[in-house]
Backbone as a printed PyTorch tensor [residue, N CA C, xyz], in Angstrom:
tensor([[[  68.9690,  102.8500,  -77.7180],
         [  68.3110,  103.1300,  -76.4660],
         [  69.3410,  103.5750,  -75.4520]],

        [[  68.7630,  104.1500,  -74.6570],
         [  69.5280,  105.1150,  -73.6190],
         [  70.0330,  103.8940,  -72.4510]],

        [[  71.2080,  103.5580,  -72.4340],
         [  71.6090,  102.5880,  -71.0730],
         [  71.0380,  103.1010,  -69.6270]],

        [[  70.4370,  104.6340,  -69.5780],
         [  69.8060,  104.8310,  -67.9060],
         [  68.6830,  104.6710,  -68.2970]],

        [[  68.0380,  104.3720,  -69.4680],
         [  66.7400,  104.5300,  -69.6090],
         [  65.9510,  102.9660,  -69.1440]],

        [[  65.1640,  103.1370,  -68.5430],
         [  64.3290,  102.0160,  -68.7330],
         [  64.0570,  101.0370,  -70.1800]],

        [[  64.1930,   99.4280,  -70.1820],
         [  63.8100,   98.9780,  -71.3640],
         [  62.0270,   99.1660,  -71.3360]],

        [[  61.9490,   99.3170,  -72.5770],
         [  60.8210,   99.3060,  -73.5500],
         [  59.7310,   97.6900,  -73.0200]],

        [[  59.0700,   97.5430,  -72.3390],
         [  58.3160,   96.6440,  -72.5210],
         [  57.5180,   96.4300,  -73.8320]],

        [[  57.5010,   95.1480,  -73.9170],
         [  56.7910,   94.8400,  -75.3180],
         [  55.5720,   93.3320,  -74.7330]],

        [[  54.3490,   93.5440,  -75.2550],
         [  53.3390,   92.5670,  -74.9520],
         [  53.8480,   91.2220,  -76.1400]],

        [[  53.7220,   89.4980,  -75.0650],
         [  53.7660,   88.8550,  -76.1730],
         [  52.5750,   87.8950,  -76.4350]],

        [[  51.8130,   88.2450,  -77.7460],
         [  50.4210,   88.3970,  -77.2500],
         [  50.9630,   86.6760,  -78.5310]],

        [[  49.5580,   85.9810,  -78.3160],
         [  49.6080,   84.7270,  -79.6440],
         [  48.9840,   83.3800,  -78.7890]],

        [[  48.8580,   82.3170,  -79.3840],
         [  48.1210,   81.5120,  -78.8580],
         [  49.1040,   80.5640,  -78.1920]],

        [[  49.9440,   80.8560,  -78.0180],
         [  51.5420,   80.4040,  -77.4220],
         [  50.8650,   80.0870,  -75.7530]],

        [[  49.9690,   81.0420,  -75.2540],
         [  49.8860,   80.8810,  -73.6410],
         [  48.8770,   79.0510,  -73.8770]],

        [[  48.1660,   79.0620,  -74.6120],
         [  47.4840,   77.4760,  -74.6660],
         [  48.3890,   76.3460,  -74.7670]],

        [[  49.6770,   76.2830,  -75.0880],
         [  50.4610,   75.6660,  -75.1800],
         [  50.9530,   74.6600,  -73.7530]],

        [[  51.2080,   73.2210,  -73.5840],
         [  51.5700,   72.8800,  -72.4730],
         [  52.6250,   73.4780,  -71.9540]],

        [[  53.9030,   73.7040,  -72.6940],
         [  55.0610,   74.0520,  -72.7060],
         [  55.3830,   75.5910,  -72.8160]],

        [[  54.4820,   76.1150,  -72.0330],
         [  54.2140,   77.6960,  -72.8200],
         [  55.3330,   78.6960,  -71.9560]],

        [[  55.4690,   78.2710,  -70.6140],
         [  56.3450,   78.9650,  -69.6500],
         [  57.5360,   78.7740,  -70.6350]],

        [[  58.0890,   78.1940,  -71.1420],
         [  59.3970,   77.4940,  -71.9340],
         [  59.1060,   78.2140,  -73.2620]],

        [[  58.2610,   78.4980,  -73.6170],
         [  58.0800,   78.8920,  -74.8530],
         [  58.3360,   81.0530,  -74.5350]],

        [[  57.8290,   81.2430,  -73.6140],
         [  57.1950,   82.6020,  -73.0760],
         [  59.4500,   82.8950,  -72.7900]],

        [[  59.7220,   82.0500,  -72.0170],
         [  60.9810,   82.2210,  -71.7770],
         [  61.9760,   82.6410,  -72.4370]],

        [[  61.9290,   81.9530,  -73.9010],
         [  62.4140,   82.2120,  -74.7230],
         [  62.5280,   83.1230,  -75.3680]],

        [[  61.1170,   83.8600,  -75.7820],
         [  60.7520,   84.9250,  -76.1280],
         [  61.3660,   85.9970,  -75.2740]],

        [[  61.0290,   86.2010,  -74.3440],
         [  61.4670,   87.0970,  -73.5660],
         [  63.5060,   87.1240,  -73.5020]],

        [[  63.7160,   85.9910,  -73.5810],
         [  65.2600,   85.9510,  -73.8120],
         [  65.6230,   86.7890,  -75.1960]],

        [[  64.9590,   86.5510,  -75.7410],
         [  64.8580,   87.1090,  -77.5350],
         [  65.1640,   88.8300,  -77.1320]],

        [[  64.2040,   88.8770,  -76.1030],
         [  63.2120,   90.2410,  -76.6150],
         [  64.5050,   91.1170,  -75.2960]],

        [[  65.1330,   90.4490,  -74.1390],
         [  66.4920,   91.0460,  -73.7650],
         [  67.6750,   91.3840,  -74.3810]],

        [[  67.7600,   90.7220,  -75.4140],
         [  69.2710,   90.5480,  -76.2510],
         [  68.8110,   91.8430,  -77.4950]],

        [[  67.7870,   92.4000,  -77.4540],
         [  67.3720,   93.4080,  -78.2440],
         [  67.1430,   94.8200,  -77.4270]],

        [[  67.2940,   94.6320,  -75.9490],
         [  66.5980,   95.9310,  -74.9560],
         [  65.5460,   96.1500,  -74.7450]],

        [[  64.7140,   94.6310,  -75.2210],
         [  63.2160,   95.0370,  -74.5220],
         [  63.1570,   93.9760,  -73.2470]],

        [[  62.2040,   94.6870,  -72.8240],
         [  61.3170,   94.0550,  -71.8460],
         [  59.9550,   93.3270,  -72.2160]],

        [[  60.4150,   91.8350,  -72.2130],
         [  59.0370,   90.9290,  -72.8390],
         [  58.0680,   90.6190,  -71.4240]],

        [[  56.3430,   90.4290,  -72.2510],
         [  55.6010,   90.5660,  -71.1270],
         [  54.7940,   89.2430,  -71.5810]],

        [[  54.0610,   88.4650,  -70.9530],
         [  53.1720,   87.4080,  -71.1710],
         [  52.9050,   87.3980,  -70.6800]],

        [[  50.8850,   87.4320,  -71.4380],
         [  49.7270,   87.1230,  -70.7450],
         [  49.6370,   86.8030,  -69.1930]],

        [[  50.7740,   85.5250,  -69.5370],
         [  51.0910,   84.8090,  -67.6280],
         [  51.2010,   85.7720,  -66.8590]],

        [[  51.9960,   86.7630,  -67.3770],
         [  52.0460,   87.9430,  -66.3040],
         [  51.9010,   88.5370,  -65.4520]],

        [[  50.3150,   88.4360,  -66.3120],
         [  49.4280,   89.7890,  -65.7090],
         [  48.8630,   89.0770,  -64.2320]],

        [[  49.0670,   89.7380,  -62.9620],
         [  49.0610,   89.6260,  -62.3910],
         [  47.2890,   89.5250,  -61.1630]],

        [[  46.6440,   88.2960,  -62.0190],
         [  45.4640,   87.7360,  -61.9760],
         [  45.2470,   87.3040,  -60.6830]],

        [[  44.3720,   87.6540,  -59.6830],
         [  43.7410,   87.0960,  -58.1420],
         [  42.6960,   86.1650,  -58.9190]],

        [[  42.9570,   84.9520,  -58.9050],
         [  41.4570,   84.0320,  -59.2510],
         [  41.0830,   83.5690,  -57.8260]],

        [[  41.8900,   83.5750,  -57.0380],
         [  41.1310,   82.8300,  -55.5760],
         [  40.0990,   82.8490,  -55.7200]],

        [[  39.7640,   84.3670,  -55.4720],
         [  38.1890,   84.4970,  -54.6700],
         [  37.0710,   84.2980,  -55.8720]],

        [[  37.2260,   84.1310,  -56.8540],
         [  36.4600,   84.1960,  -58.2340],
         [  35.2880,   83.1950,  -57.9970]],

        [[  34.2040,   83.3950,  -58.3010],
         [  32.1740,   82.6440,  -58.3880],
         [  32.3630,   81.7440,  -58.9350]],

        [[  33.1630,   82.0360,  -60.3960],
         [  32.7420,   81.1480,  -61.7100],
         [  33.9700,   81.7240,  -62.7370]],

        [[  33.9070,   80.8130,  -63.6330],
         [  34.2950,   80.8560,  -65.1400],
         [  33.9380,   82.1740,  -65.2440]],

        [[  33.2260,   82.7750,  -65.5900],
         [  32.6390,   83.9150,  -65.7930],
         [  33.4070,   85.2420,  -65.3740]],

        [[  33.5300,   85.2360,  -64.1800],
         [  34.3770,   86.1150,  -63.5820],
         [  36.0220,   85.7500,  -63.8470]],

        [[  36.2370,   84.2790,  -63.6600],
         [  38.1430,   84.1670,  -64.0070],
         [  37.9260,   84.7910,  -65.4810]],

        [[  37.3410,   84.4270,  -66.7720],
         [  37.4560,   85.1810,  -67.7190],
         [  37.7820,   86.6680,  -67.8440]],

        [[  36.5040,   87.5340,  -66.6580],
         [  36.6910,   89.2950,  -66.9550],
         [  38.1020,   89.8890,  -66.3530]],

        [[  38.1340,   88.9240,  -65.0960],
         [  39.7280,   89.2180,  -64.6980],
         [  41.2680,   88.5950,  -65.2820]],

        [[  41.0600,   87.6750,  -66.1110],
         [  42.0650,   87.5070,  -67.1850],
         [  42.1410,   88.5750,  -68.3560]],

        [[  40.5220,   88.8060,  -69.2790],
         [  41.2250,   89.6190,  -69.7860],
         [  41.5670,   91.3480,  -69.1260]],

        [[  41.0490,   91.7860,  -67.8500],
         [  41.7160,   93.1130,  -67.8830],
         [  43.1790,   92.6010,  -67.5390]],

        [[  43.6920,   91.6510,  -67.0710],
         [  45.1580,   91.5780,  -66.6550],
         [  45.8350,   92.1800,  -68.0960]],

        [[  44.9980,   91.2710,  -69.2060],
         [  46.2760,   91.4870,  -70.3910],
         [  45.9000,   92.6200,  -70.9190]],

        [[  44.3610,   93.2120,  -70.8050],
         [  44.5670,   94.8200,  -71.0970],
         [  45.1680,   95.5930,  -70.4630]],

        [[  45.2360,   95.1380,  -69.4220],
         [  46.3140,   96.2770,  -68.5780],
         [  47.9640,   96.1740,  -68.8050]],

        [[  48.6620,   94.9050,  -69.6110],
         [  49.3920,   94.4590,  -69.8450],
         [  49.7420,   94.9480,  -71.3230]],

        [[  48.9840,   94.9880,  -72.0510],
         [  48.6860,   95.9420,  -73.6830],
         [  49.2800,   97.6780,  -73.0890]],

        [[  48.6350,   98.0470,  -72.0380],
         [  48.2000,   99.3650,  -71.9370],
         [  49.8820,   99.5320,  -71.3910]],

        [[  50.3940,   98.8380,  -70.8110],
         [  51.6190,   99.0300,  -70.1830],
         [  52.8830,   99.0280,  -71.0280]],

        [[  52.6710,   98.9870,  -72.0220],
         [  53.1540,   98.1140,  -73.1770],
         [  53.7040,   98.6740,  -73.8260]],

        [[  55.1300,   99.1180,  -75.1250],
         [  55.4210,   99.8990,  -75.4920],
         [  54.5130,   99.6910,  -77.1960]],

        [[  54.6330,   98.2930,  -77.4360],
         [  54.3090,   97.5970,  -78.5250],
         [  53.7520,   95.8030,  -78.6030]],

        [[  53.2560,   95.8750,  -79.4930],
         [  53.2240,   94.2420,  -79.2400],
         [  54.1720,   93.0130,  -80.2830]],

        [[  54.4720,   92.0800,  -79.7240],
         [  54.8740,   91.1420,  -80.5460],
         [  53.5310,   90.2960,  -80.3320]],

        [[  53.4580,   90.0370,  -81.7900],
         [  51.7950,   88.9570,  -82.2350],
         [  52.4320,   87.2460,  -82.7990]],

        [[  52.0590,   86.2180,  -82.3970],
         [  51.8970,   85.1020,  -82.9980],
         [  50.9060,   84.6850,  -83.4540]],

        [[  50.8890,   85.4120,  -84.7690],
         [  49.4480,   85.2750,  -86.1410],
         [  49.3320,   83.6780,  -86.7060]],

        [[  50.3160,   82.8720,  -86.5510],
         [  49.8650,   81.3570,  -87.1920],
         [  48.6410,   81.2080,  -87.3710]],

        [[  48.1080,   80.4190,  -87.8290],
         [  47.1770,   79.9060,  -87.9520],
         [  46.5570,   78.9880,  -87.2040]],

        [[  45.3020,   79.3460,  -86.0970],
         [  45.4560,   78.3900,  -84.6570],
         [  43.8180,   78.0110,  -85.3010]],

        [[  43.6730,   76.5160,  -85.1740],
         [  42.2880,   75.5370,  -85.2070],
         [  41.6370,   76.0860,  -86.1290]],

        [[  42.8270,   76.0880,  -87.4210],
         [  41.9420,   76.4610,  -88.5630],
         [  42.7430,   76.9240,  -89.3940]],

        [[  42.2220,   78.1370,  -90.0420],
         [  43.2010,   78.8550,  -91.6190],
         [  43.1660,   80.3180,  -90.9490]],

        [[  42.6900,   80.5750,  -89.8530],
         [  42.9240,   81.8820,  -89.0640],
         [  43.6970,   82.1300,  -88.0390]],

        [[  44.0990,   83.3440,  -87.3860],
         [  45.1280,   83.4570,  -85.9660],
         [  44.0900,   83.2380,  -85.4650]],

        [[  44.5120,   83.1300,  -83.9740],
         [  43.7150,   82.8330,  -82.8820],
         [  42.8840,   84.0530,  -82.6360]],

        [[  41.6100,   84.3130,  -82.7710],
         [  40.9830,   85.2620,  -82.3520],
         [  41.1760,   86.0200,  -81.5900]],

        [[  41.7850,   85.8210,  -79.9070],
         [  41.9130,   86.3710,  -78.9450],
         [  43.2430,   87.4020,  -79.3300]],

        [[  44.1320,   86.6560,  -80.1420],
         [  45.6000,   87.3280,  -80.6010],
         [  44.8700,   88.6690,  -81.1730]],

        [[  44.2180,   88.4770,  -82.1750],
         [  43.6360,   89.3740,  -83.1860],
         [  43.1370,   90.5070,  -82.4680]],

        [[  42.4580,   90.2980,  -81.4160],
         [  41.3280,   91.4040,  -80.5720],
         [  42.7840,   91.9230,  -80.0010]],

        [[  43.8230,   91.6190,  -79.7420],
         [  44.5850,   92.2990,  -79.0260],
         [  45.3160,   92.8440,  -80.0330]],

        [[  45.7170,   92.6590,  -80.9810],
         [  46.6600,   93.6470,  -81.8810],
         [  45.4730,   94.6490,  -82.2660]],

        [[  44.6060,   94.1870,  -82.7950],
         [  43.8240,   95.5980,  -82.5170],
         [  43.7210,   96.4270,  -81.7510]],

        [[  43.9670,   95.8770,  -80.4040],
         [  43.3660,   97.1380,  -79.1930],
         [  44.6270,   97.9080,  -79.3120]],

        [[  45.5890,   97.1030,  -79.7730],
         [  47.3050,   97.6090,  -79.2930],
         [  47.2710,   99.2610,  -80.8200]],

        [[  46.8580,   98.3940,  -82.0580],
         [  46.6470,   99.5230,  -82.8350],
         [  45.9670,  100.8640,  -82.4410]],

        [[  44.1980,  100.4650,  -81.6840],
         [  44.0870,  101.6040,  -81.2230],
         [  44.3340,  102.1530,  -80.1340]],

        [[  45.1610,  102.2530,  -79.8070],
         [  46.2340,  102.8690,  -78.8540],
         [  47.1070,  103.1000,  -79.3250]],

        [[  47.8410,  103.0980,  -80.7320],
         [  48.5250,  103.7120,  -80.8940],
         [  50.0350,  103.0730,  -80.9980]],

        [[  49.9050,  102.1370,  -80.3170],
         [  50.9470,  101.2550,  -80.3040],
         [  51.4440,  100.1750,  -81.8040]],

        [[  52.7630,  100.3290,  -81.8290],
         [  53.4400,   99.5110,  -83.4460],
         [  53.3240,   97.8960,  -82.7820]],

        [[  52.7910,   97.3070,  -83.9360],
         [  52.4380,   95.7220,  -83.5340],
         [  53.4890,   95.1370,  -84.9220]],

        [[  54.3690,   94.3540,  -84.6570],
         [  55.0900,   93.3710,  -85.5220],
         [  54.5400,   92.2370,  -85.3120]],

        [[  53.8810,   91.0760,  -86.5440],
         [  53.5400,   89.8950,  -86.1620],
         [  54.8720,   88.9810,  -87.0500]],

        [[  54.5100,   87.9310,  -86.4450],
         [  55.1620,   86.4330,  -86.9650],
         [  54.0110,   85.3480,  -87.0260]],

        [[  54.5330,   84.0580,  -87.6420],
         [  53.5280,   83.0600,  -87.7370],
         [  52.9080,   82.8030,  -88.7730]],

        [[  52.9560,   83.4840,  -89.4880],
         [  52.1780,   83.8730,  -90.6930],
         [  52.6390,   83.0920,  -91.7530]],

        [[  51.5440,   82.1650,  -92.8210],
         [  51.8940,   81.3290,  -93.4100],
         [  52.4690,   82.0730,  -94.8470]],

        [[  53.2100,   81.5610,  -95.3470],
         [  53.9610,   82.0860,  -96.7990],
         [  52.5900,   82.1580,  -97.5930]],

        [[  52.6880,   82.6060,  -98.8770],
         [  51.4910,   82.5650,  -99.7850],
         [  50.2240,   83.6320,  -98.6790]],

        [[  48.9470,   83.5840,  -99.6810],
         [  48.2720,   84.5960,  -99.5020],
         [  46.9080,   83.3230,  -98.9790]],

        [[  46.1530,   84.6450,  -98.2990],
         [  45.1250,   83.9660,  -97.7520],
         [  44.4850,   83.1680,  -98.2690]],

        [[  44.1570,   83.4880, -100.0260],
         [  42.8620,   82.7960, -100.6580],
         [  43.6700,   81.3070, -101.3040]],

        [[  44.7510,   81.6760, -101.4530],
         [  45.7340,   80.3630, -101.7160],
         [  45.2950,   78.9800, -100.4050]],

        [[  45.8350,   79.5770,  -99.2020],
         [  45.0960,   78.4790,  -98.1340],
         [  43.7340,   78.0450,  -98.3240]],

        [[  42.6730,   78.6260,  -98.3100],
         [  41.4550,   78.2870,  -98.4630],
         [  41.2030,   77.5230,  -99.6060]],

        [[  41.6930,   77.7010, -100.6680],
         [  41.3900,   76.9150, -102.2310],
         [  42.0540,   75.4780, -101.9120]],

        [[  43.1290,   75.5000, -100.7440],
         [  43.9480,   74.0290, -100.8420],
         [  42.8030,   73.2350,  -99.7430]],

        [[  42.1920,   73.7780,  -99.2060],
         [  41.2880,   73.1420,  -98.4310],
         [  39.4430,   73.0480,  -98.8630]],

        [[  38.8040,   74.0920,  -99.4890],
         [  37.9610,   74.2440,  -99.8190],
         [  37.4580,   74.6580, -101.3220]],

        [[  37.0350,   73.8570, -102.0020],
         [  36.5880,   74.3660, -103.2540],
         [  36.0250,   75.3860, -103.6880]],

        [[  36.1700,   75.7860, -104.7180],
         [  36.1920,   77.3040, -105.1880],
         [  36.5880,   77.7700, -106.6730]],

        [[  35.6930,   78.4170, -106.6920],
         [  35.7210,   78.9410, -108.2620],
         [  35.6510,   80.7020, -108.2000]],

        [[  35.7590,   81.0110, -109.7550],
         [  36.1040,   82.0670, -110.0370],
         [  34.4670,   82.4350, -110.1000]],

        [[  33.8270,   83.8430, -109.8030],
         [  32.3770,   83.5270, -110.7250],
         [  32.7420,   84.4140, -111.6650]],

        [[  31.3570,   85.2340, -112.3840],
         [  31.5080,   85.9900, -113.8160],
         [  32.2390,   87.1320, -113.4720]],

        [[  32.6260,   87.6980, -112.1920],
         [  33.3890,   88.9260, -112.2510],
         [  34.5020,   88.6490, -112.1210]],

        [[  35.0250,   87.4050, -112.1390],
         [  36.3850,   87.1360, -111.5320],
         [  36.8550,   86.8030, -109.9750]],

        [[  35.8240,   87.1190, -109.0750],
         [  35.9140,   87.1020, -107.9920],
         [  36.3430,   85.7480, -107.5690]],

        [[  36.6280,   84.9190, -106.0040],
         [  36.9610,   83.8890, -105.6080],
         [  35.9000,   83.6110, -104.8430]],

        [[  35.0320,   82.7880, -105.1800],
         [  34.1060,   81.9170, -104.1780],
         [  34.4570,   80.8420, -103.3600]],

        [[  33.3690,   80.4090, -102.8240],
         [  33.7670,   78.9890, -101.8400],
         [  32.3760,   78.4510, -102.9420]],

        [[  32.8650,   77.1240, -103.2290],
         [  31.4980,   76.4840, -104.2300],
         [  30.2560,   76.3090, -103.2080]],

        [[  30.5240,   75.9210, -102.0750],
         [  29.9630,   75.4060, -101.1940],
         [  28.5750,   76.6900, -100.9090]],

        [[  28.7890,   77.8360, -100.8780],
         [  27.9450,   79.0600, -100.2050],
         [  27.9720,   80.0900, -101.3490]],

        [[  28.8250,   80.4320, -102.1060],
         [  29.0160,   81.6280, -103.1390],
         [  29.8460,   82.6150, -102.0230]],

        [[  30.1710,   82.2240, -100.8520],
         [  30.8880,   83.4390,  -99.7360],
         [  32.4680,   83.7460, -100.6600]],

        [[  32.6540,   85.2260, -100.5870],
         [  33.7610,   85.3540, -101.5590],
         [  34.8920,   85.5730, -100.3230]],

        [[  36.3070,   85.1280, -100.6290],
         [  37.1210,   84.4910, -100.5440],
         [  38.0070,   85.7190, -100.8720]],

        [[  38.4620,   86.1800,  -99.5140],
         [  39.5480,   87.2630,  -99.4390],
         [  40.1560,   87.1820, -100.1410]],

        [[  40.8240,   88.5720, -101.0730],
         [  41.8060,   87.9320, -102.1760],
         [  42.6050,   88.8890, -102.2280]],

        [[  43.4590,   89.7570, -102.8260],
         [  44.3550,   91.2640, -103.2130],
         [  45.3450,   90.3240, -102.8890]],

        [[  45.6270,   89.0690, -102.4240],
         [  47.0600,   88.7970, -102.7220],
         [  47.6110,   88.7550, -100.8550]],

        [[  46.8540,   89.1280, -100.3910],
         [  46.9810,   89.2030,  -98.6290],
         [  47.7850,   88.0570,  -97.9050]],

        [[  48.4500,   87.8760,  -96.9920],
         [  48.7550,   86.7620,  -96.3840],
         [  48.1470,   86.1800,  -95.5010]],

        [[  46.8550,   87.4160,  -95.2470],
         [  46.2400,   87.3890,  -94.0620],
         [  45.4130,   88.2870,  -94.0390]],

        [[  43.7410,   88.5990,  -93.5640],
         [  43.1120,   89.4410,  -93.7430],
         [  43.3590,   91.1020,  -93.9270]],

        [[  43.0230,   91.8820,  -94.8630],
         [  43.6490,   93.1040,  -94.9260],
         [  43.8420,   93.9960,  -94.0630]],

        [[  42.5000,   94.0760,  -92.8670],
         [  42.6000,   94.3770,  -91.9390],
         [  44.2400,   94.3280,  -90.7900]],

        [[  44.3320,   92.6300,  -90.7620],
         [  45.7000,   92.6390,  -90.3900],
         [  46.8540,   92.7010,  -90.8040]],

        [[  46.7890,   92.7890,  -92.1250],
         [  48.1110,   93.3000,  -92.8240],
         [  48.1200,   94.8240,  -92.9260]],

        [[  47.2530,   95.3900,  -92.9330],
         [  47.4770,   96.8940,  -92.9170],
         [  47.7330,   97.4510,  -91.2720]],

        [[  47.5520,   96.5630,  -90.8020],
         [  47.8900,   97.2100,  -88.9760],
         [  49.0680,   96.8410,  -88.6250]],

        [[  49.7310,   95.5470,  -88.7160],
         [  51.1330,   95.1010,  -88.4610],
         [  51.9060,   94.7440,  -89.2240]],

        [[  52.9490,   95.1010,  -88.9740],
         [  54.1480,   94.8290,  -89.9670],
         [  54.2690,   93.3520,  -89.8970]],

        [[  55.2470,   92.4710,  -91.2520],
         [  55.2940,   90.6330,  -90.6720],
         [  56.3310,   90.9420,  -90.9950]],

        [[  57.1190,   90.0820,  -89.7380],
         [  58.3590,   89.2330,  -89.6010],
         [  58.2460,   87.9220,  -90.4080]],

        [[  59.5620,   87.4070,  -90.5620],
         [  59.3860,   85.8590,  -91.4190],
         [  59.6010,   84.9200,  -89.7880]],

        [[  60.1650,   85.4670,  -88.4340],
         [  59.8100,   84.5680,  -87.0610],
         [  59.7880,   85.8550,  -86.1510]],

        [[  59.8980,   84.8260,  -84.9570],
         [  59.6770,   85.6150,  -83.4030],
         [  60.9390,   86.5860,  -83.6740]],

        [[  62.2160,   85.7690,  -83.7540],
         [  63.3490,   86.8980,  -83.4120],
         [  63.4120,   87.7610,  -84.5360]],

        [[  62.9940,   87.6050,  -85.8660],
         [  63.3370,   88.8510,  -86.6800],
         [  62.1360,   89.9440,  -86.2750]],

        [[  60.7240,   89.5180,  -85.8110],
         [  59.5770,   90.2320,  -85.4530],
         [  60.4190,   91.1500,  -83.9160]],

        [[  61.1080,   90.9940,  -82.5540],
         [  61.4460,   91.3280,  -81.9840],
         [  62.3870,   92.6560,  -82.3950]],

        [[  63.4960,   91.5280,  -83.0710],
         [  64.2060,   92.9170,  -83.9240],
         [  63.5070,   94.3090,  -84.2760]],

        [[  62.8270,   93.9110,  -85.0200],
         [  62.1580,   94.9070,  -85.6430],
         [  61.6890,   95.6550,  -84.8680]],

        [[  60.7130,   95.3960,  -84.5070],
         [  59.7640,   96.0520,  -83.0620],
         [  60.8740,   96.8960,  -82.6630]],

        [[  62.1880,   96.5140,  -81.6600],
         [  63.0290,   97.5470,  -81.1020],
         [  63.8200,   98.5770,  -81.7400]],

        [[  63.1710,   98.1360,  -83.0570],
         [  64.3970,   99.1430,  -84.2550],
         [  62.8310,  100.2960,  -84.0540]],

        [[  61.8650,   99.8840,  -84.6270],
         [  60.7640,  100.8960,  -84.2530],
         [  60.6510,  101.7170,  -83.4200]],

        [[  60.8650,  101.0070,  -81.9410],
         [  60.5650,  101.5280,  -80.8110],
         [  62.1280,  102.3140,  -80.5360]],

        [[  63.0430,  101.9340,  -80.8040],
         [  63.9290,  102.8610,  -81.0330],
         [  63.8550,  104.1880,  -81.9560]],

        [[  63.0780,  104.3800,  -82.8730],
         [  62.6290,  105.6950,  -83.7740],
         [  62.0670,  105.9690,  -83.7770]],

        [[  60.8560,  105.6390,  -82.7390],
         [  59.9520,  106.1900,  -82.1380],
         [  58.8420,  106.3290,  -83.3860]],

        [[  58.9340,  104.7710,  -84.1550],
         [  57.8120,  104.8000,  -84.7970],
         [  56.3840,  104.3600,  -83.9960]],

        [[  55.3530,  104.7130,  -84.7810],
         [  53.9990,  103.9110,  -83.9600],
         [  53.3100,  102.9350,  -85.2320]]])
């Protein structure tokens, strides 16, 4: 990167902002994401008026345009895909690496558990093979993501995985340095 150039902002999107300790957590990241030439952004960020707000209702529509406008500002995203209140990322993470995909923007995630999706689900929920081979849940016959994924295909085909935050950062600025998308 160009030393007159402006750093690269990067969104740090993940379920990290629910966290008590999240300013400390967000800090860090962003320390990460300097020692590489980016500019890290969190949710906290976005620069939200709740004063005057009715209701819940409204703090919601003006939280999320903060972080769409925070996506949109964005060169790329860093994602924290873990697995939040359950065997999935946090939904809200998810809707945002998507939006970041369609736009065009390169998303690197972290968080992501070793082994493949249908591996988690079988250690928690029973399941069989049926006559095609497929992976069920015994419970419903619902078949049970499988190709070996770490994580729905959807999100493995949109973001690249880091094995953490700082190798996911890395990366991202090696991208955004070659002007991949």
């Amino acid at each position: 990167m160009n030393a007159d150039s402006p750093r690269p902002r990067v969104y740090l999107a993940g379920p990290d902002i629910f966290r008590a300790d999240h300013a400390a957590v967000f800090q860090e990241l962003k320390r990460l994401c300097s020692t590489c030439g980016l500019e890290g952004v969190a949710p906290s960020d976005a620069q939200v008026d709740l004063a005057d707000t009715q209701d819940s209702d409204e703090e919601a529509r003006r939280i999320y345009q903060g972080n769409i406008d925070l996506i949109r500002s964005s060169a790329g995203v860093i994602a924290n895909l873990q697995c939040f209140r359950g065997l999935e990322p946090d939904s809200g993470t998810v809707f945002e690496v998507g939006f970041a995909i369609a736009l065009g923007k390169p998303v690197v995630a972290y968080g992501v558990p070793s082994g493949s999706y249908a591996e988690r689900v079988q250690a928690v929920r029973p399941c069989g093979l049926d006559a095609r081979g497929v992976l069920r849940e015994q419970a419903d016959g619902t078949e049970v993501e499988g190709r070996g994924q770490r994580l729905n295909l959807m999100l493995t085909g949109a973001a690249r995985l880091a094995e953490d935050a700082a190798d996911a950062i890395r990366m991202l600025a090696g991208l955004l340095e070659a002007g991949a998308r």
